[in-house]
N, C-alpha and C positions, 0 to 999 in steps of 0.2 A: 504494500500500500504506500503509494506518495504523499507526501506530505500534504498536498493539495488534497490529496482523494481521503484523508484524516481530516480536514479542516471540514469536509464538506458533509462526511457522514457527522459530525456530532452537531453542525449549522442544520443537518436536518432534522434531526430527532427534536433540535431546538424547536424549530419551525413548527413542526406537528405535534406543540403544547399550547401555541398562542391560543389564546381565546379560555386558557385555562384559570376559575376562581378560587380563591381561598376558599377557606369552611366555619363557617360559623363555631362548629363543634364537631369532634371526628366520627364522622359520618359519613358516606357516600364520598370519601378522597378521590375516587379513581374518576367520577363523574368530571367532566367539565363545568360545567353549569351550575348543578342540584347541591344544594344546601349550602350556595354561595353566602358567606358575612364575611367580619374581620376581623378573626380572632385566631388569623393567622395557620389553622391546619390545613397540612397540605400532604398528600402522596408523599410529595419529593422526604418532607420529613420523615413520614412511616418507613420509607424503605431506607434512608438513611438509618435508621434502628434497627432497620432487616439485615443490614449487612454489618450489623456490628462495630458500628461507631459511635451508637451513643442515641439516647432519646432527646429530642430538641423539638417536640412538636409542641406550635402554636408559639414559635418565635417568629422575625423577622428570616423571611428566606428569601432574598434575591439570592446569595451566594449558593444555598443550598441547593438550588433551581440547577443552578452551571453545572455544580459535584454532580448531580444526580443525571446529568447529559454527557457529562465525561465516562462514570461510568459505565450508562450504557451503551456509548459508543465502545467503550475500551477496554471493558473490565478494571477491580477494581486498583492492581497495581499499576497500570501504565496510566490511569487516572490520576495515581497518587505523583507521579513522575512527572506528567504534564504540568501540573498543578502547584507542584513541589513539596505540598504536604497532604494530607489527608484527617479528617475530610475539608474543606474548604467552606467555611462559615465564616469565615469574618475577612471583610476587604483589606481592614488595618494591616492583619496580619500576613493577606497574599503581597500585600506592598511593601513588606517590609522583605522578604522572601524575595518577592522577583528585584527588586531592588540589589540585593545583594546580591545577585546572582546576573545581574548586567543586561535584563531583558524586562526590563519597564522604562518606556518611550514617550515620547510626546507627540507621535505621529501614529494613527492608525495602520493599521493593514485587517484584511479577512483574517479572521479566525482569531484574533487578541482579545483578549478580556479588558476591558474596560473600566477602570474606577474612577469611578465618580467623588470629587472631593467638596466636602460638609464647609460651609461657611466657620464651621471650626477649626479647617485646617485639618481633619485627619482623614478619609477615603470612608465614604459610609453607604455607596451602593456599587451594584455590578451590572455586567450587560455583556451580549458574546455580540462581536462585529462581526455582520453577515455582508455588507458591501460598504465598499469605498466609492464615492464618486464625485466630481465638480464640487469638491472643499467641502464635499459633508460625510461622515460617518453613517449606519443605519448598523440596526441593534434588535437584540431578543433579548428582554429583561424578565425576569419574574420579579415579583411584587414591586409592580409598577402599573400605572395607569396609559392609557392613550393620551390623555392630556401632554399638551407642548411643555419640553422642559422635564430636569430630572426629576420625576416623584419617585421617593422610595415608602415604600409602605401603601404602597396603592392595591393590592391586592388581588390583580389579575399578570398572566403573561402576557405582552404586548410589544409590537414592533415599535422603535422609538426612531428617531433621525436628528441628527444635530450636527451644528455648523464645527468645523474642525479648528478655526479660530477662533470661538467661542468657547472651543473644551480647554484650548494653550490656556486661555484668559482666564479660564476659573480654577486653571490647577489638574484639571483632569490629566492620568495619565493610563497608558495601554500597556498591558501584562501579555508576554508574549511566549505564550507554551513553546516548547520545542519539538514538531510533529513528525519531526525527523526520528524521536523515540519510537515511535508506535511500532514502522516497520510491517511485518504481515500479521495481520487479525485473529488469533483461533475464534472461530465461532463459540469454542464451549468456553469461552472466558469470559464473552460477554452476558452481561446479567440482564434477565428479562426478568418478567414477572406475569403470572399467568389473569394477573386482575387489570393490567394495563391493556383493556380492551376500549378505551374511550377514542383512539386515535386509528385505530386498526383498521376499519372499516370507508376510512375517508378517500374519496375519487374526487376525482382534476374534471374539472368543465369548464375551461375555458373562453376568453371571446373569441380564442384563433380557430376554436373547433367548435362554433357556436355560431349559426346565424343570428344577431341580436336583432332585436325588434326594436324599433323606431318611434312605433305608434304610444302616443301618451296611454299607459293600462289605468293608472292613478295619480295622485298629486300626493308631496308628503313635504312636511317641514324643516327643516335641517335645525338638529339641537345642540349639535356641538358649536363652541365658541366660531372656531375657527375650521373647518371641514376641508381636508384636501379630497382635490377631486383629480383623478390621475387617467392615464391613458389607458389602463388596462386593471384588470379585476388582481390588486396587490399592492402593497406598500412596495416591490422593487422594481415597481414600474413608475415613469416620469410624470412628473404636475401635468395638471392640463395648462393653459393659457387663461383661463378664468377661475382658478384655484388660488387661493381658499375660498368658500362660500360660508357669510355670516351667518349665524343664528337667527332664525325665523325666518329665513329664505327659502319662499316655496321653490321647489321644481319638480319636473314632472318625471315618475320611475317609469320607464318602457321597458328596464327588462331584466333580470336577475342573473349571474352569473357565479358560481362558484372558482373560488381559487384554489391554489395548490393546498394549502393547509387546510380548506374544506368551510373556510369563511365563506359567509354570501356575500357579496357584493350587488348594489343597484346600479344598473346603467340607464344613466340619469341626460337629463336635456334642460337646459337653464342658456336662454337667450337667445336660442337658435344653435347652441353647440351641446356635441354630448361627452361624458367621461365616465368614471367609475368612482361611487364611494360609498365605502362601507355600511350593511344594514343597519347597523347597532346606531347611528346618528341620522337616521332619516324615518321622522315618525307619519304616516299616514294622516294626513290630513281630511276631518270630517264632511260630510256635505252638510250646508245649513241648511240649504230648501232641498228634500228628498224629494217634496210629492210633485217636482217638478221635474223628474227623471224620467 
């Protein structure tokens, strides 16, 4: 396995948790969705105690999020080796570690881990770089939100983007595994688990393989602040030319399109142009006079 073809199995496993929430209470862990609160239980922690490193559930787990993708991409020592300790919960201490070890940067690349530095001055969230492009970074964080800007404790997994001289400017810097360790895979090293069945079943329908419809089907509101609208059903595909769209900006869904990680996306039309943006910030809009339909 090349180092690239290592960067890219543990960016996918990343990939197919987005849209994953915390738990109220440990409950239904393996669910995405189901018995979403903030009280911080999560999978990633359970199985962290599966493998025998320790019970941490219903902490803060950005970091936890990462360990539990390394491992499964690598099993659990070449994990520990990528990472340089094991298990990897606290950002403080991965910065302290790749630091001495002369692979913590100021410059992104794929596959680096990411910390994010606290207005205190010490490293207080994580994120795996999944692409580099035109002066901006793009990210898979666990407990963080969609919201612009680094939120830690936000309590879903979510694709983030940020400007690369905005990270210099606040301190951020990039932890840089050595993929060159991995080498060839045994399959019986890597850890699965028979209850991580929330991701297993997810199919690709894209707009490349998708005739999209045109025709307005509905009208719906846009509720996030600031809503990017992009060229294709994904966060790694480009802004449209009329992106971001404000909050309470109607426009009209023509068509639904699923992405790689199994999000729905709407393909939307606002002004005569159309793009893509995510279901989860576009709420249906009622009709006021029905008996005139």
């Amino acid at each position: 396995m090349t180092m690239t073809q290592a960067m890219e199995k543990v960016i996918t496993i990343a990939k197919k948790e987005v849209g994953y929430l915390e738990k109220k209470s440990n409950s239904q862990l393996d669910s995405k969705t189901a018995n979403s609160g903030y009280n911080n239980y999560t999978k990633y922690w359970r199985d962290i105690a599966t493998w025998g490193f320790g019970n941490y559930q219903a902490q803060y787990w950005c970091a936890a999020f990462l360990f539990w993708c390394f491992v499964k991409a690598f099993g659990k020592e070449k994990a520990k080796k990528l990472l340089l300790h094991a298990p990897y919960i606290s950002c403080y201490t991965a910065g302290n570690l790749f630091k001495n070890a002369n692979r913590l940067y100021s410059d992104p690349n794929v596959g680096d881990i990411v910390l994010f530095k606290k207005s205190s001055g010490v490293f207080g969230h994580t994120g795996i770089v999944y692409k580099v492009s035109n002066g901006y970074f793009y990210t898979i964080e666990g407990n963080t939100s969609s919201a612009s800007g680094v939120v830690a404790n936000g309590g879903a997994v979510a694709y983030k983007s940020y400007s690369i001289s905005g990270a210099k400017s606040s301190g951020h810097k990039f932890a840089r595994p050595d993929y060159s360790l991995v080498g060839s895979i045994d399959k019986k090293t890597v850890i699965t688990s028979k209850k991580d069945t929330t991701t297993s079943k997810n199919t690709t329908t894209s707009a490349s393989t998708k005739a999209l419809n045109k025709t307005t089907q509905w009208n719906g509101t846009i509720t996030a602040n600031n809503l990017n609208v992009r060229t294709g059903a994904g966060t790694n595909n480009n802004l449209c030319s009329f992106s971001p769209l404000k909050k309470n900006i109607v426009v009209s869904v023509c068509d639904s399109v699923k992405a790689n990680n199994g999000d729905i996306w709407y393909y939307i039309k606002y002004n005569g142009k159309y793009g893509f943006a995510h279901s989860s910030y576009i709420k249906k809009k009622k009709d006021k006079d029905k008996s005139k339909n």
